[in-house]
Each structure stands twice: as structure tokens, then as C-alpha cells.
DRENPA-3360 file (N, C-alpha, C; in nm, 2 decimals, always signed):
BEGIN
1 = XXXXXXXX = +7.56/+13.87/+12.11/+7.55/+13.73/+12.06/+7.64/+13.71/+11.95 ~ +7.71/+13.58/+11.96/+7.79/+13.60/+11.86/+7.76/+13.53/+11.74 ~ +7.77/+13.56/+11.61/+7.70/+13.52/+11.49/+7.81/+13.45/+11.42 ~ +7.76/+13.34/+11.32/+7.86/+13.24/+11.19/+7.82/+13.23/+11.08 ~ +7.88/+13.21/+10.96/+7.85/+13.20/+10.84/+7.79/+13.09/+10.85 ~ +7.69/+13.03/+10.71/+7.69/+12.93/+10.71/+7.81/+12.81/+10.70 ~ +7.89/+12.86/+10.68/+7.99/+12.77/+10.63/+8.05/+12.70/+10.79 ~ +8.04/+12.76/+10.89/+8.12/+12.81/+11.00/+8.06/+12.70/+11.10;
9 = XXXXXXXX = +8.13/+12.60/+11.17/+8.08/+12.50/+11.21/+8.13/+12.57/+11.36 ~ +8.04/+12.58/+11.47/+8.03/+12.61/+11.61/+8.00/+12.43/+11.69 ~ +8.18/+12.42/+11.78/+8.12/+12.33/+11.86/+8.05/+12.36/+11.98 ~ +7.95/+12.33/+12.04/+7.88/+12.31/+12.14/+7.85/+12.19/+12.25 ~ +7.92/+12.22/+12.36/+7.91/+12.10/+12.45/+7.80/+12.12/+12.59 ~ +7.73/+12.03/+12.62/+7.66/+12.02/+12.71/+7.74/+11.96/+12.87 ~ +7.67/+12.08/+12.95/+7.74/+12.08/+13.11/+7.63/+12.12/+13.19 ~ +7.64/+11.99/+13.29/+7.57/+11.99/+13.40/+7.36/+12.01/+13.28;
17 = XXXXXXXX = +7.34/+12.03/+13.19/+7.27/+12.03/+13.15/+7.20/+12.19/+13.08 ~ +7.38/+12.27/+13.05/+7.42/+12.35/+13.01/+7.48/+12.37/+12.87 ~ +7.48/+12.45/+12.75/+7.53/+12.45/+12.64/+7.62/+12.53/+12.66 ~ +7.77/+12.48/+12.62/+7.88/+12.59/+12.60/+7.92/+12.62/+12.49 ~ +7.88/+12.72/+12.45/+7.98/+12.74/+12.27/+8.09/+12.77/+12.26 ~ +8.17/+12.68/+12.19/+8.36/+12.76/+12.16/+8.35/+12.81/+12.04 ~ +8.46/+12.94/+12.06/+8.54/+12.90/+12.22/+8.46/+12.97/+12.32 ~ +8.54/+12.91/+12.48/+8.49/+13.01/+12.54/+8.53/+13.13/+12.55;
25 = XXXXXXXX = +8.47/+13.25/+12.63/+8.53/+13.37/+12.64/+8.52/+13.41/+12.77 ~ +8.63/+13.48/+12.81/+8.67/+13.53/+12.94/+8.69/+13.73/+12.96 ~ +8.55/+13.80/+12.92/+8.60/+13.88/+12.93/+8.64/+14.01/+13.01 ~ +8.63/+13.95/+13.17/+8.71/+14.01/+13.25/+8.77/+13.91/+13.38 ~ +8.86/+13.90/+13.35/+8.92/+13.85/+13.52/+9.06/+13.94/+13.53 ~ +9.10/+13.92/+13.66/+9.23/+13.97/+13.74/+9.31/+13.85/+13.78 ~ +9.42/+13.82/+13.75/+9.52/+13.73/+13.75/+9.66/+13.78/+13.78 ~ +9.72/+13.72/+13.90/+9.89/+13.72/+13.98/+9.95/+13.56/+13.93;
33 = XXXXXXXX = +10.05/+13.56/+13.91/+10.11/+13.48/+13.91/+10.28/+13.47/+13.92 ~ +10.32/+13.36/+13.98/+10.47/+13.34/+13.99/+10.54/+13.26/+13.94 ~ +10.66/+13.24/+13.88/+10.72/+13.20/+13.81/+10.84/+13.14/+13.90 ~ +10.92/+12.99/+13.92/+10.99/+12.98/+13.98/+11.07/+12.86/+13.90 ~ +11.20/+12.85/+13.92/+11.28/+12.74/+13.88/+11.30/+12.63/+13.96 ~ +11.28/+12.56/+13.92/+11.28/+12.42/+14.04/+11.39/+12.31/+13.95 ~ +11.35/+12.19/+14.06/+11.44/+12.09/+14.04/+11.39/+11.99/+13.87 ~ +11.46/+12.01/+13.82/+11.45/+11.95/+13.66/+11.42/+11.80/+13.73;
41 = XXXXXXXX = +11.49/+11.69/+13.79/+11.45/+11.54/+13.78/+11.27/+11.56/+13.87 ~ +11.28/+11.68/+13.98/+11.13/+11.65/+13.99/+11.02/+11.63/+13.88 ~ +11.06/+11.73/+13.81/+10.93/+11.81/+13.72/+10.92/+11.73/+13.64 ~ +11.05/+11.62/+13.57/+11.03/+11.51/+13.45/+10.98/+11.41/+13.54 ~ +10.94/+11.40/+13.68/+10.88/+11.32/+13.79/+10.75/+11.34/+13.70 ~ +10.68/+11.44/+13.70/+10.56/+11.48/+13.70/+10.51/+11.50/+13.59 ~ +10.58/+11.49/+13.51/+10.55/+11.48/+13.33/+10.54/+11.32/+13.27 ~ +10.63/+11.26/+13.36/+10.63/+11.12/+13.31/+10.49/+11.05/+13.28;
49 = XXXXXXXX = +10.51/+11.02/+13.16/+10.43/+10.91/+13.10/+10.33/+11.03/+12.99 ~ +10.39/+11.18/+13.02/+10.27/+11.26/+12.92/+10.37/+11.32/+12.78 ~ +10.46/+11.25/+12.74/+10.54/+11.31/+12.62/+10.58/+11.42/+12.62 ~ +10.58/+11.45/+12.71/+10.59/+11.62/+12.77/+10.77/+11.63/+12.81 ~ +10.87/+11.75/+12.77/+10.99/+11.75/+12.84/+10.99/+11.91/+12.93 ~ +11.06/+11.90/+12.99/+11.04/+12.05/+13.09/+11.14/+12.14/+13.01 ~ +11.06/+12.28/+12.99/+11.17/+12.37/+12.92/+11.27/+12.40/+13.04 ~ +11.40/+12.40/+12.99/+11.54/+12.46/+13.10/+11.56/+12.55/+13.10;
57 = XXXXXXXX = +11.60/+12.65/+13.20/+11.65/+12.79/+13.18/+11.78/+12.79/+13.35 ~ +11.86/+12.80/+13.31/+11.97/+12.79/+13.37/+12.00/+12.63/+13.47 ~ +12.00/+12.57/+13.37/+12.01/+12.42/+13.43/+11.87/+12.36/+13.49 ~ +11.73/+12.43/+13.50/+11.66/+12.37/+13.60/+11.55/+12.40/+13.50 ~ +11.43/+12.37/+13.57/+11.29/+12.37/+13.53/+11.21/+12.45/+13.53 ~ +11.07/+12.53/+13.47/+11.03/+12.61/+13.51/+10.85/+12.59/+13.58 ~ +10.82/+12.65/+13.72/+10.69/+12.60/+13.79/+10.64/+12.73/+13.77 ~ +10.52/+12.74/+13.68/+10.41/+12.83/+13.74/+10.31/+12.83/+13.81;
65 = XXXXXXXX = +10.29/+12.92/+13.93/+10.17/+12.94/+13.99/+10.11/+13.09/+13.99 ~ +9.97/+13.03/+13.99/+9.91/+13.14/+13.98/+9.75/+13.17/+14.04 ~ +9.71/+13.26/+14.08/+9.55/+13.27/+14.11/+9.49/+13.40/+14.01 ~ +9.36/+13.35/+14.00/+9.27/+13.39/+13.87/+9.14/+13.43/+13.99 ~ +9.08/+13.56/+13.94/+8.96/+13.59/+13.99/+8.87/+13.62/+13.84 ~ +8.79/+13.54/+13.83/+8.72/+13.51/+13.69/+8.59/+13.59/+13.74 ~ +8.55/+13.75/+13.66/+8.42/+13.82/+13.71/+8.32/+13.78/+13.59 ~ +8.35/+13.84/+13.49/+8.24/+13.85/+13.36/+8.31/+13.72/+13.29;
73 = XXXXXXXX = +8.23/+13.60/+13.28/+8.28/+13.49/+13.15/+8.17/+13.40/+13.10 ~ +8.20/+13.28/+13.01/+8.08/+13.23/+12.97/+8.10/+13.08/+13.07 ~ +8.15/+13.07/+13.14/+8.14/+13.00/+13.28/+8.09/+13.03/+13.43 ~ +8.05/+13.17/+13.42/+8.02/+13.24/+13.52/+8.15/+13.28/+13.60 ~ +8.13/+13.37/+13.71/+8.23/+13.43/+13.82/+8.25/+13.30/+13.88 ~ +8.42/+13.27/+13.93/+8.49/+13.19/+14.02/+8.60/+13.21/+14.02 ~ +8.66/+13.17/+14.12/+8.81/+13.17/+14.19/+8.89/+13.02/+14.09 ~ +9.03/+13.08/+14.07/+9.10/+12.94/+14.03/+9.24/+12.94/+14.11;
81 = XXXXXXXX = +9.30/+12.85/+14.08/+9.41/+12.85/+14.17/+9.46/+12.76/+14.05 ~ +9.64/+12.80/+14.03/+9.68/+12.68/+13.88/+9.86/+12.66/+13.94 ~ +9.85/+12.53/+13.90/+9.99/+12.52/+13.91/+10.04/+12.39/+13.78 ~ +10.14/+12.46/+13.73/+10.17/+12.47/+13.58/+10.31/+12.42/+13.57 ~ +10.32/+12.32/+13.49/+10.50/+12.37/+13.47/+10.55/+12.41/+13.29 ~ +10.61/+12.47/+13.26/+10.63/+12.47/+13.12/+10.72/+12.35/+13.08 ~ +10.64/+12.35/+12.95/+10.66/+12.20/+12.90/+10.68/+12.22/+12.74 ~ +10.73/+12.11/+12.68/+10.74/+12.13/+12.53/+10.70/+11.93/+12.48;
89 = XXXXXXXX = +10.68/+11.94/+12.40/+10.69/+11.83/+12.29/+10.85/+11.81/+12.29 ~ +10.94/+11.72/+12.30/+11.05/+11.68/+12.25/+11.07/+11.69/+12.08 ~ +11.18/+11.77/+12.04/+11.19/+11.79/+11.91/+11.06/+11.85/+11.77 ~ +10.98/+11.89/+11.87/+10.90/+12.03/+11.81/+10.90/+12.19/+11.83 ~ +10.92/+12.21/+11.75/+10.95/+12.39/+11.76/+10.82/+12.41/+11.82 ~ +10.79/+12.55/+11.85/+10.71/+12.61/+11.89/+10.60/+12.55/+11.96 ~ +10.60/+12.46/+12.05/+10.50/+12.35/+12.12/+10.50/+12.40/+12.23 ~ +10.57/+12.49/+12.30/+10.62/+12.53/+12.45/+10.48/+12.55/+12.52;
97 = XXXXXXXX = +10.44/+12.50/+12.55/+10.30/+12.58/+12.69/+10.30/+12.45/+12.79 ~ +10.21/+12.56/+12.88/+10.19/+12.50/+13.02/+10.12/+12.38/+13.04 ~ +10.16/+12.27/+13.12/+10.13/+12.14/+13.17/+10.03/+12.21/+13.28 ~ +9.90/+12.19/+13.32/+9.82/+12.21/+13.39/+9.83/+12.06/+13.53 ~ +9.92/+12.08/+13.62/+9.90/+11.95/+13.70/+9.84/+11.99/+13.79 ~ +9.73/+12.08/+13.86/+9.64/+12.10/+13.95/+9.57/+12.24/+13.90 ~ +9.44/+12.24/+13.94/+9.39/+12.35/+13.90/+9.23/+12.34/+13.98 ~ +9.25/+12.39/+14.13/+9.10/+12.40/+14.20/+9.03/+12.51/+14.14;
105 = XXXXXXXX = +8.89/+12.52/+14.16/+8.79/+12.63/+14.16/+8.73/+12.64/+14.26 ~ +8.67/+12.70/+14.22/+8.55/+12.73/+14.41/+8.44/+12.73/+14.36 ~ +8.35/+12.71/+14.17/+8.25/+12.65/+14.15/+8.20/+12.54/+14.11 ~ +8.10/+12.45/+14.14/+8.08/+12.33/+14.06/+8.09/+12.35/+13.90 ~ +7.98/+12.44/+13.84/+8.01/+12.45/+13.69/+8.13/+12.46/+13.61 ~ +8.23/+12.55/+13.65/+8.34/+12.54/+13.60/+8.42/+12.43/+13.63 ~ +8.43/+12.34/+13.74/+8.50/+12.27/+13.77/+8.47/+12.16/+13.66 ~ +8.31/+12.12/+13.66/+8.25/+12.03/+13.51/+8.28/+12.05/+13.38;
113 = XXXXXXXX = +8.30/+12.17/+13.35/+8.31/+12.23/+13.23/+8.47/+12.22/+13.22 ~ +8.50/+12.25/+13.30/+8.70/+12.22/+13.27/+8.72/+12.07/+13.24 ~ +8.67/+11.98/+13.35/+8.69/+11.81/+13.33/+8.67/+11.79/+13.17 ~ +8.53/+11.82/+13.20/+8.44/+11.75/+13.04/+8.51/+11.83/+12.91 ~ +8.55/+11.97/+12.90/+8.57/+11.98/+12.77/+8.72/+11.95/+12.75 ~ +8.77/+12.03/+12.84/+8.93/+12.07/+12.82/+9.02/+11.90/+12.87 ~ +8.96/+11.83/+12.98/+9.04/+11.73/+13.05/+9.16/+11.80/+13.17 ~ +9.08/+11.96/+13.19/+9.17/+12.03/+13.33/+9.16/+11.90/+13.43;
121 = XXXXXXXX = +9.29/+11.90/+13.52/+9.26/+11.84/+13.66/+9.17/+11.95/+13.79 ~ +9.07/+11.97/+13.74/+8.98/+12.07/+13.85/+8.95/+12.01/+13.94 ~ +8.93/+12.03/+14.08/+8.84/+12.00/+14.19/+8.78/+12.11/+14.25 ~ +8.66/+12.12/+14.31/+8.64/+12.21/+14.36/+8.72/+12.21/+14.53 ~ +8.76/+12.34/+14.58/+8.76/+12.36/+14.67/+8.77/+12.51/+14.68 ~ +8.76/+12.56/+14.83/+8.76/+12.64/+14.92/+8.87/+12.77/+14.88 ~ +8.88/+12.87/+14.81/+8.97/+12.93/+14.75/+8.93/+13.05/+14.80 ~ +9.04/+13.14/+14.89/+8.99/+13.26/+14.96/+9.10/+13.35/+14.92;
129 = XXXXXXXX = +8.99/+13.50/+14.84/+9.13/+13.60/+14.80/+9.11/+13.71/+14.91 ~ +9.23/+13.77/+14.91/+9.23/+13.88/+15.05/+9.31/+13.98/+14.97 ~ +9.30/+14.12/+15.00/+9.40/+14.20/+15.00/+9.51/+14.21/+15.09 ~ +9.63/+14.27/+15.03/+9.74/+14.29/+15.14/+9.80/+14.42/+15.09 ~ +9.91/+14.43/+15.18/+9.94/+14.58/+15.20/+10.04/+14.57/+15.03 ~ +9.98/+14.62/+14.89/+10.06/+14.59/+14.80/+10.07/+14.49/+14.78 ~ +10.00/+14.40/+14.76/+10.00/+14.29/+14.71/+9.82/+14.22/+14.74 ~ +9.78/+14.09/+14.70/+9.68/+14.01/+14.71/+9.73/+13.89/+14.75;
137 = XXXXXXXX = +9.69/+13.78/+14.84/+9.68/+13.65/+14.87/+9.59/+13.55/+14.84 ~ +9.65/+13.48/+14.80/+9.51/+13.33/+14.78/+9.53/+13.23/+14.87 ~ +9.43/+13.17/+14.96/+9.46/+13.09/+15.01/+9.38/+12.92/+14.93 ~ +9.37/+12.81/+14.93/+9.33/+12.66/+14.88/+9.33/+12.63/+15.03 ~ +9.16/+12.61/+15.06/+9.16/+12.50/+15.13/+9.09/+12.39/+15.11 ~ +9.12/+12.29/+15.19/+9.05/+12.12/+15.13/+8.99/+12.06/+15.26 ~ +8.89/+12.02/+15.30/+8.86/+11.96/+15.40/+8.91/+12.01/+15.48 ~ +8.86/+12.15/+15.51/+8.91/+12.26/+15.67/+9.05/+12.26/+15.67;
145 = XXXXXXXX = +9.12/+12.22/+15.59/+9.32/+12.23/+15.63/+9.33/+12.34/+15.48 ~ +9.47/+12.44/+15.51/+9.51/+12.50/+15.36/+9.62/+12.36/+15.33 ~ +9.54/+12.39/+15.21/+9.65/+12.31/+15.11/+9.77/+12.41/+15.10 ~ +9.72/+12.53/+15.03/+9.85/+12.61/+14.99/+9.84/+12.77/+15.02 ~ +9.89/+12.83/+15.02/+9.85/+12.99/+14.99/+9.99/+13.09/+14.92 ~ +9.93/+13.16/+14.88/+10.05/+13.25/+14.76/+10.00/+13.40/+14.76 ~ +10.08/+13.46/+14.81/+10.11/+13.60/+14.81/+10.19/+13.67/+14.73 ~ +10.13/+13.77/+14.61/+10.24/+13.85/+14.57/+10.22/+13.99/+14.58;
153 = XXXXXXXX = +10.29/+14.07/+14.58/+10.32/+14.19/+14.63/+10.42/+14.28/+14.50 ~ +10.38/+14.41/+14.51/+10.46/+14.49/+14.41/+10.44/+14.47/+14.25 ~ +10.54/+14.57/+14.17/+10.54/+14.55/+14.05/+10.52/+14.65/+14.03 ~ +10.67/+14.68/+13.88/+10.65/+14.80/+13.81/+10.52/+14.77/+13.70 ~ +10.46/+14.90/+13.63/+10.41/+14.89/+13.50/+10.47/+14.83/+13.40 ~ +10.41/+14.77/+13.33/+10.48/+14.74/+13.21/+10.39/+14.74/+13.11 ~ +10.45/+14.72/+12.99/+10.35/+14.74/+12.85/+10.24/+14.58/+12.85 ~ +10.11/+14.58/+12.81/+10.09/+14.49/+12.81/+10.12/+14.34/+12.76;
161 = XXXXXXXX = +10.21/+14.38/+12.67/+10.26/+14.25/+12.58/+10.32/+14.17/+12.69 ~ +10.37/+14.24/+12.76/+10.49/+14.11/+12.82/+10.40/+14.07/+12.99 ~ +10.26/+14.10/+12.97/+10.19/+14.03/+13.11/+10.18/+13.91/+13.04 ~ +10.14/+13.86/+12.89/+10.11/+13.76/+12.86/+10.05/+13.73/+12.70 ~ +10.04/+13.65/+12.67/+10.04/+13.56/+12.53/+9.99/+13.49/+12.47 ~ +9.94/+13.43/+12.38/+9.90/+13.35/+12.36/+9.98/+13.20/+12.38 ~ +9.92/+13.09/+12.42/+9.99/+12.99/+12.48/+9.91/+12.88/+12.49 ~ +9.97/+12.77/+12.46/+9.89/+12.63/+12.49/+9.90/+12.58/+12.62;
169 = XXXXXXXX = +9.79/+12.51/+12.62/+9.78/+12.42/+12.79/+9.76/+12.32/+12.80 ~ +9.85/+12.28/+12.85/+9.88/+12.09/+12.80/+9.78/+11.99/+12.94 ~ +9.72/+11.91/+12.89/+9.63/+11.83/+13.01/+9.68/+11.69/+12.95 ~ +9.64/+11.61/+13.03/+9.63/+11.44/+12.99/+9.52/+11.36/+13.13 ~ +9.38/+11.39/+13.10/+9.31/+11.35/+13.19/+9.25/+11.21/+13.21 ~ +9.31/+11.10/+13.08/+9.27/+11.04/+13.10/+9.36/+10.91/+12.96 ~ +9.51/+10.98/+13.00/+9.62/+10.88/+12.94/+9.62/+10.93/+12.79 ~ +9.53/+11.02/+12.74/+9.55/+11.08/+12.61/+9.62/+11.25/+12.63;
177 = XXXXXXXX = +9.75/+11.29/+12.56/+9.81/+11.43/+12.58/+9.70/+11.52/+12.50 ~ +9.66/+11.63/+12.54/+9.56/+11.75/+12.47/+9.65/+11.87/+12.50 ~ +9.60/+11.91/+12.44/+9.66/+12.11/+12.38/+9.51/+12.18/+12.37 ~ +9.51/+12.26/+12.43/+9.43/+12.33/+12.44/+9.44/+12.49/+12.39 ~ +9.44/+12.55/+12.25/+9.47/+12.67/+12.22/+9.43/+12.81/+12.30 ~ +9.52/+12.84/+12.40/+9.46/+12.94/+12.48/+9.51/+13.10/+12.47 ~ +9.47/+13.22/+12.41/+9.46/+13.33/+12.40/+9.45/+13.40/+12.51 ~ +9.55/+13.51/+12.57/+9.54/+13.62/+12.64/+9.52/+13.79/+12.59;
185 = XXXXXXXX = +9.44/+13.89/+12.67/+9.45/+13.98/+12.60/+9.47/+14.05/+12.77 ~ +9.59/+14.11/+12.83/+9.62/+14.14/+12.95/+9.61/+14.32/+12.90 ~ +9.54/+14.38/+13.05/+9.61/+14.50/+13.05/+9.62/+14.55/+13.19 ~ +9.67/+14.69/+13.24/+9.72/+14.71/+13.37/+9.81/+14.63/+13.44 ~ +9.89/+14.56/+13.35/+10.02/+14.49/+13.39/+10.14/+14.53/+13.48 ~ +10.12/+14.44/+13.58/+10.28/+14.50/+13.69/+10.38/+14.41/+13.67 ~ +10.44/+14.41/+13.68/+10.55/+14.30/+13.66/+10.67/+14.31/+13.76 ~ +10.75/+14.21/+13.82/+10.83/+14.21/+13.94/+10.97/+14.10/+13.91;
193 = XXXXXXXX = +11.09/+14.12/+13.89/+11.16/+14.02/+13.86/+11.23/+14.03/+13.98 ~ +11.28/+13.92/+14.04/+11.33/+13.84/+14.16/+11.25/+13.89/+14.28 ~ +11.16/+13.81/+14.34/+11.10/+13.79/+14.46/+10.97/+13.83/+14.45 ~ +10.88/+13.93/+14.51/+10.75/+13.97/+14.52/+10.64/+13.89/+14.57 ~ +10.71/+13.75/+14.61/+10.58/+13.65/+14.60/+10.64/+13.58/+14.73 ~ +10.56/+13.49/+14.84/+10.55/+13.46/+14.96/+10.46/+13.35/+14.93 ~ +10.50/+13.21/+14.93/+10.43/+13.05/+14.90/+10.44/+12.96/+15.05 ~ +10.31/+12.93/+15.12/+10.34/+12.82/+15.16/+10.23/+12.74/+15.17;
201 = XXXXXXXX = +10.32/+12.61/+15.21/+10.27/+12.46/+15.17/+10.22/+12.43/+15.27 ~ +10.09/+12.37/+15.26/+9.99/+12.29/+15.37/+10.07/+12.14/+15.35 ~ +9.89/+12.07/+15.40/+9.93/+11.92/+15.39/+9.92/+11.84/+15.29 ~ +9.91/+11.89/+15.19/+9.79/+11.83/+15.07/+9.89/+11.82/+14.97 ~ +9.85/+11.68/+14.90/+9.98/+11.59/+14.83/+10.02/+11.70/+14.71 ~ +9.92/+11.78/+14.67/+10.02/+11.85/+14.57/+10.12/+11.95/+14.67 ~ +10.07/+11.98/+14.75/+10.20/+12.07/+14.84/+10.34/+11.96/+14.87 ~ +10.31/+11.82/+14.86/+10.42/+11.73/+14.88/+10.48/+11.74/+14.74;
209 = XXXXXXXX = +10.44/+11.75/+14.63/+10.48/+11.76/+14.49/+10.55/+11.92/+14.46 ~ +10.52/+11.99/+14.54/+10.59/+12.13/+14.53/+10.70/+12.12/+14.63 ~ +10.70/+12.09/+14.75/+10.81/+12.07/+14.79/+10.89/+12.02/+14.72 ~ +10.91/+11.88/+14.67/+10.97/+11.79/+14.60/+11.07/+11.88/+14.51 ~ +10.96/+11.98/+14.42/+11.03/+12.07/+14.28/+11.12/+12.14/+14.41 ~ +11.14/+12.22/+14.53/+11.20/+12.26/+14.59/+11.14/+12.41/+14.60 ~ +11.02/+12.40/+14.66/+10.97/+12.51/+14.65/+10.90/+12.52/+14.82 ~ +10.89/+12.56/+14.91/+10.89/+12.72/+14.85/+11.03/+12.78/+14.82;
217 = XXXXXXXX = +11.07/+12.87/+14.73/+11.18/+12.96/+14.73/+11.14/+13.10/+14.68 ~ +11.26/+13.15/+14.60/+11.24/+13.29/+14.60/+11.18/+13.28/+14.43 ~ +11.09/+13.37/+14.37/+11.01/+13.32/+14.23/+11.16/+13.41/+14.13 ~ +11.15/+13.41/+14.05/+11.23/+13.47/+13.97/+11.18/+13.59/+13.87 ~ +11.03/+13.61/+13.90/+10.92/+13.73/+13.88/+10.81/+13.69/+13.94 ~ +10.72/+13.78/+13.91/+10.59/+13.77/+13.96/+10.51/+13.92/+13.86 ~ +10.41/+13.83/+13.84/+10.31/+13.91/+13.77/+10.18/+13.98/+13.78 ~ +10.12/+14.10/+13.79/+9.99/+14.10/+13.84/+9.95/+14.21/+13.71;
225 = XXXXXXXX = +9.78/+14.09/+13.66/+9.74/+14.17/+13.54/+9.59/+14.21/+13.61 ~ +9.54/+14.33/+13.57/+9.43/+14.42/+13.61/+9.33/+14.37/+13.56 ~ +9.34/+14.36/+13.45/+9.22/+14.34/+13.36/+9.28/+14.24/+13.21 ~ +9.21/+14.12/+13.25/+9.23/+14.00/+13.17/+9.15/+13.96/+13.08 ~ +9.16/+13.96/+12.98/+9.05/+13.89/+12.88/+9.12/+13.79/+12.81 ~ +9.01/+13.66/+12.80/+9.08/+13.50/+12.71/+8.94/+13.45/+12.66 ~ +9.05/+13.30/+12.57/+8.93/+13.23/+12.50/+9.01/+13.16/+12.52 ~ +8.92/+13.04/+12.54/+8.98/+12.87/+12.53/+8.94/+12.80/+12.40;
233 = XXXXXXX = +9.00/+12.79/+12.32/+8.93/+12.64/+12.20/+8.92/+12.50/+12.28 ~ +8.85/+12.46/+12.20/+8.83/+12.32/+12.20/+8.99/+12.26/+12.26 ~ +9.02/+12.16/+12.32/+9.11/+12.08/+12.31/+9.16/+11.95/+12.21 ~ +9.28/+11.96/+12.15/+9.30/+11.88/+12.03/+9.40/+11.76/+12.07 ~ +9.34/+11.67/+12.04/+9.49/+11.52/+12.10/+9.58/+11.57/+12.00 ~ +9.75/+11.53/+12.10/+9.84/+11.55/+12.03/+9.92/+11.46/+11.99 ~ +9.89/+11.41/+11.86/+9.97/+11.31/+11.83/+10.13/+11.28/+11.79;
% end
């Protein structure tokens, strides 16, 4: 249980008719994800109107996806599915983190608890992980159709620093921009630069919105961490 000074103010939010204390804590999941460059006029497509600019790295934009298997947390066990793009504040240093523009789960709680505290775009759907030969697959489905599915495969070890970081997560659920201070502590890190990953697109408008960025293509890494631990803060409007 975790203990505070008096001085030490604990927010606490009610879900589904549940108390969440922040932050929250995540302390075990397994998380893959891919990293891909897409088309820059899409991605300021999909930023527009959230103050948000797309970071560049060789003329283009950057799209993350990724799937999360959440075992031990203070949300309970659930599947996530995220698709991200990196983003910055225009003319702020160090503001760089991920725009969260879709993000299913496969529980109701979490999906409530994402809306209400953070302003994630959650819905619940149908999220199936499978093994494969050297790699794992996620499939998203929605009303009996896949929306999407993502396979990644391979990866050398690497040190844990470079599975991941501390990083903000940018939402706008409801015409106000939020930051969300989000902490990783990765270990069992593989890491894969150019290819490892296998994406395709169903019927489902965000699969029309990935196409658009010019995806599916080849990712420019891929990541797979073993053992994940995080905390989410509160979300803060960014003015």
C-alpha cells in the first residue's frame, strides 16, 4: 500500500464506481511495437486543430504502433492496441511525445478509466494476441470484421535504456490539448532496425487513416520489451 506525508496531496478519481489513486501503476506488462515514417501532409491531417506539429526525421513523419498485454496493474489485466504519432508543441524544447489518435482495449474498466481521467480515445473492442514463429501478432476486431493486425518478429538484445523512456502522451478528447506525464521502466528488450513487423489494414476508418499516412510499409525498427513497468500522472492542459 502506498503511503504520504501529510503534506502530500493524492488525487483520486472515481470509475465505474471505483477509486483510482495517481499515479497509476503498471507493474507488469509485455509490449511490441513499430515505428514507421509516413507521409508528413497526412499526419498534420490528423493533428490539425490540436497545436500539435509532427516531429521530421528524413523529410517525413513519425507513426507508432504498438500492442500492450497489461498482466499485474491498478486497472486490472487487458489487451491495448495504440496508434501514435510523435508530436511536439511548435517552438518548445523538450515537449516531444506521442499524440495518442486511437487506442482499443478489450476491458470496459480500462477503457472508462482511460476516457475519464487521461481523455485517451479508448473503445473497447475485440483484441486477440497469438504467438508466432519468433515473433507475436495482435489482431483489432470491431463488429466481427479486423480492423487491423500487426506482427512483429525478431530482435537483437539490447540494454534496457533504449526499449524506452520516459515520455508524454498527448490526447485532446474534448477540444482541450492534455499531456499526460508517462514513465517507462522496460526490461528484456529486443530491438530490430529495418523491417521485423508485418501490418495489415481492415475496413475500419482508422485503417483508412493509416493508409492515407502510407502505410502498410516497411517500419524502420521494431521493438519487443519482456517485462514492462509504468505510471501514468494525472493529465495536465497545455497551455
Amino acid at each position: 500500500m502506498r503511503t504520504c506525508s501529510t503534506l502530500e496531496v493524492v488525487a483520486v478519481h472515481t470509475v465505474l464506481g471505483e477509486q483510482v489513486r495517481m499515479p497509476v501503476e503498471i507493474r507488469v506488462a509485455e509490449a511490441l511495437s513499430a515505428l514507421y515514417l509516413v507521409d508528413e501532409t497526412a499526419a498534420r491531417t490528423l493533428l490539425a486543430g490540436t497545436g500539435l506539429e509532427p516531429v521530421r526525421c528524413a523529410g517525413r513523419a513519425l507513426c507508432a504502433l504498438a500492442f500492450v498485454r497489461y498482466v499485474d496493474g491498478d486497472l486490472g489485466p487487458y489487451h491495448e492496441f495504440a496508434v501514435a504519432l510523435i508530436a511536439r508543441v511548435p517552438g518548445r524544447r523538450r515537449s516531444t511525445g506521442a499524440y495518442i489518435h486511437w487506442l482499443p482495449v478489450n476491458q470496459e474498466f480500462t477503457c472508462a478509466a482511460g476516457r475519464q481521467i487521461w481523455g485517451f480515445p479508448k473503445e473497447v473492442a475485440d483484441i486477440r494476441l497469438a504467438r508466432r514463429w519468433r515473433g507475436k501478432r495482435c489482431e483489432v476486431w470491431l463488429d466481427g470484421r479486423m480492423a487491423v493486425a500487426l506482427e512483429i518478429r525478431g530482435g537483437l538484445p539490447v540494454p534496457a535504456v533504449l526499449g524506452g523512456a520516459s515520455i508524454a502522451a498527448y490526447t485532446q478528447p474534448d477540444g482541450v490539448l492534455r499531456r499526460t506525464p508517462w514513465g517507462m521502466r522496460p526490461s528484456r528488450v529486443r530491438l530490430r532496425l529495418g523491417g521485423g513487423a508485418r501490418l495489415e489494414l481492415g475496413d475500419h476508418p482508422v485503417a483508412d487513416e493509416l493508409r492515407a499516412l502510407g502505410l502498410p510499409g516497411r517500419a524502420i525498427s521494431t521493438t519487443r520489451i519482456g517485462v514492462l513497468r509504468m505510471t501514468f500522472e494525472d493529465a495536465m492542459e497545455v497551455r
